[in-house]
Every structure is written in structure tokens, then in C-alpha cells.
C-alpha positions as CSV (number, residue, x, y, z in Angstrom):
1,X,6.8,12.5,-32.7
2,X,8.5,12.7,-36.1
3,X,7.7,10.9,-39.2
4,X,11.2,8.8,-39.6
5,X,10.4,8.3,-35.9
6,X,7.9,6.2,-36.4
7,X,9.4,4.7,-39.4
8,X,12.1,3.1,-36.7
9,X,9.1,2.4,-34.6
10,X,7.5,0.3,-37.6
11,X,10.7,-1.6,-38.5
12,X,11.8,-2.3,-34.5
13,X,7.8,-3.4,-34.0
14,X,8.0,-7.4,-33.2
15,X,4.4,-7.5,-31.5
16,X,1.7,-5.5,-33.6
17,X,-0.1,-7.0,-36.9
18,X,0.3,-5.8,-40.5
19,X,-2.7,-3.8,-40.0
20,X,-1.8,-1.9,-37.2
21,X,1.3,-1.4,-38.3
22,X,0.1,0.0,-41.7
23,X,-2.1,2.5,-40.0
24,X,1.1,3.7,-38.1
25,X,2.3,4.5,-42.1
26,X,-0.5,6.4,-42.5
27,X,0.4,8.3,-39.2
28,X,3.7,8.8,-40.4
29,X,2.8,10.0,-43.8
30,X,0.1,12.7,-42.6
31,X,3.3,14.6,-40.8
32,X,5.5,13.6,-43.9
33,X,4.9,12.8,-47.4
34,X,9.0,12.5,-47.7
35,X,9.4,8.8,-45.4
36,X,7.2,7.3,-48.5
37,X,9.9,5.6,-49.6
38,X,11.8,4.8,-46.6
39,X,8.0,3.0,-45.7
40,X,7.3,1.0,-48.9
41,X,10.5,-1.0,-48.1
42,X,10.7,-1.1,-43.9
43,X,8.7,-4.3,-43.5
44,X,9.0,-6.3,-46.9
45,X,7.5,-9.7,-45.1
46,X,4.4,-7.0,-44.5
47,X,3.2,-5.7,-48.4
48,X,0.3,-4.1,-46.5
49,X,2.2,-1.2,-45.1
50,X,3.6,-0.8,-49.1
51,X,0.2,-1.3,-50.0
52,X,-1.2,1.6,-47.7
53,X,1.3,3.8,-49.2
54,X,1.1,3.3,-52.5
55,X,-2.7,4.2,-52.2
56,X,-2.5,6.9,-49.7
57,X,-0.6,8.8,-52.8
58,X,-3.3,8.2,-54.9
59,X,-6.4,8.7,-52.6
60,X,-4.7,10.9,-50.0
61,X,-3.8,9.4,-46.6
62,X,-7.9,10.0,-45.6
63,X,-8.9,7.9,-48.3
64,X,-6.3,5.4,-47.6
65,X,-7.9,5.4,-43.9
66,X,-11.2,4.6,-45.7
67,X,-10.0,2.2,-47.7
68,X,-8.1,0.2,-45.0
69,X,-11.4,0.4,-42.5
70,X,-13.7,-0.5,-45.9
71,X,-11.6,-3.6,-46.3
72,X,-12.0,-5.1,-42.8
73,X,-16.0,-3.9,-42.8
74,X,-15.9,-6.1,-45.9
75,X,-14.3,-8.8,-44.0
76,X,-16.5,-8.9,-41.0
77,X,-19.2,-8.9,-43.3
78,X,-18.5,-12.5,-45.1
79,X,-17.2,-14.3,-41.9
80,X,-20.9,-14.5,-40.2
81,X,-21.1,-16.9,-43.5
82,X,-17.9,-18.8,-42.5
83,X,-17.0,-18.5,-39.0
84,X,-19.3,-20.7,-36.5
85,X,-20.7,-18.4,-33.6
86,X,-19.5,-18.9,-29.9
87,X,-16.9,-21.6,-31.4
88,X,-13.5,-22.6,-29.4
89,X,-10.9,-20.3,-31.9
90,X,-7.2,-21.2,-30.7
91,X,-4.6,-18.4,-32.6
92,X,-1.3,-17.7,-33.9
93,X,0.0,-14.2,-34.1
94,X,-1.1,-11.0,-32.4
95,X,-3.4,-10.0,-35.8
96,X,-5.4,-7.2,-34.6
97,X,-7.5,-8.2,-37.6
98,X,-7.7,-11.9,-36.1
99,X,-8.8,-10.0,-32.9
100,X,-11.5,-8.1,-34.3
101,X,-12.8,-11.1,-35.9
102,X,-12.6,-13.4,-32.4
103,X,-14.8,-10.9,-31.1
104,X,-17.7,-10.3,-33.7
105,X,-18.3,-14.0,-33.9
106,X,-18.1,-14.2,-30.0
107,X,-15.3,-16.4,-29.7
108,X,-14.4,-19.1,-27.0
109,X,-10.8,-19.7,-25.7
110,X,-10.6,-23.8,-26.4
111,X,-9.5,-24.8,-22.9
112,X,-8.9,-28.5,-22.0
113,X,-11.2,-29.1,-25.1
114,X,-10.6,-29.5,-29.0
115,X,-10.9,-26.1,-30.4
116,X,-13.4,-25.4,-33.7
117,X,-11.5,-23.3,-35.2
118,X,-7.8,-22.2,-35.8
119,X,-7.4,-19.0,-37.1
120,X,-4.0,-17.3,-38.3
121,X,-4.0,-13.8,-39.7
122,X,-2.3,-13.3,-43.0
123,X,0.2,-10.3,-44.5
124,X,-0.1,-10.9,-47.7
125,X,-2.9,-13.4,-50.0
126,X,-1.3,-14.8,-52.8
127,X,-2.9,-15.4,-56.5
128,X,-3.0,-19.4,-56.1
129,X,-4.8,-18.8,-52.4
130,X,-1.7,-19.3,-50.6
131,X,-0.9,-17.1,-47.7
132,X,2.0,-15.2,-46.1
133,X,2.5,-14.7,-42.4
134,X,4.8,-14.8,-39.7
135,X,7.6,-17.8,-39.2
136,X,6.2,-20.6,-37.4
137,X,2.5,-20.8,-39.2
């Protein structure tokens, strides 16, 4: 597969999270520094595959890899805090991020009962703690 290849896979992508589809930027920029640009703008409503970029040409796309992995390790880390154990978690959103986190807290599909939790993942944070995600949230 070719670089701008999956750049069109990226921007035709309706089911995979931001996350996912940043590590698919990372994919396409190990066989091609040249879609850089053609990737910083393919998903505006996702700044993380921007984001990715923009340090993959500082750190390298291996430290960008890092980086990306570090950030969700940091994640898991504080949600044991947050997050109650075995809870009912109803979703929004195919996050893979959301789905990592379901599963290290051991979470319940709600059933017929009230759920504890509901948990949407998020493309962007902004600075007044606002978030950006998909339509419908």
C-alpha cells in the first residue's frame, strides 16, 4: 500500500477513532515523509492526526509512536482514580481509546439497568475543558 493510499483511506474512514486513525498517519508517513501535508489537513474535526504529524517531524515517526502509546499509558494510569471498577459504562462512538479504557476498569454493558457511567471519547480537549467529538454527543 502507498502512502497517499492511506491518506484516502484516512479521509473515507467513518468508523475508526482519532487514535487509530492517527496511527494510520504515522503508517503513511514511515513510507512517505511527502503526504505530511496532504495529512495535517484530511480530517480537520480530528487535530490528533495533525497533532501526530507535526511531532513525528520533530521526534521522528518512532518517537511519535512513543509519544502516542505514553499518552494513553498516562491515561490508563489516572482513570483507576476516576472510573469505578466493574461499573455499567454505556458509550458513544467507536473510540478505540474508550475501548481500552472499558476494559482496564472491567466494564459492564448496562442492560435493562441504569448505567454508572457514560463515557464518550474526545478528538480534541479544549483550554476551558470543553471537548470536541463526533455529531450527535
Amino acid at each position: 500500500m502507498k502512502a497517499q493510499d492511506i491518506v484516502e483511506e484516512i479521509r473515507s474512514d467513518r468508523k475508526r477513532g482519532a487514535t487509530a486513525l492517527a496511527e494510520r498517519a504515522l503508517e503513511a508517513l514511515a513510507l512517505s515523509k511527502s503526504v505530511a501535508g496532504a495529512l495535517t489537513k484530511v480530517r480537520p474535526g480530528m487535530p490528533l492526526i495533525a497533532a501526530v504529524v507535526k511531532l513525528a517531524k520533530k521526534k521522528g515517526v518512532a518517537g511519535a509512536r512513543r509519544e502516542l502509546k505514553a499518552s494513553l499509558d498516562r491515561l490508563l494510569e489516572r482513570i483507576e482514580d476516576v472510573l469505578p471498577p466493574g461499573g455499567r459504562y454505556v458509550t458513544f462512538g467507536q473510540s478505540g481509546t474508550v475501548e481500552v479504557i472499558l476494559k482496564a476498569v472491567g466494564a459492564r454493558e448496562p442492560g435493562t439497568a441504569r448505567p454508572d457511567v457514560a463515557l464518550v471519547g474526545a478528538d480534541a480537549l479544549l483550554p476551558e475543558g470543553d471537548f470536541v467529538n463526533a455529531k450527535g454527543t
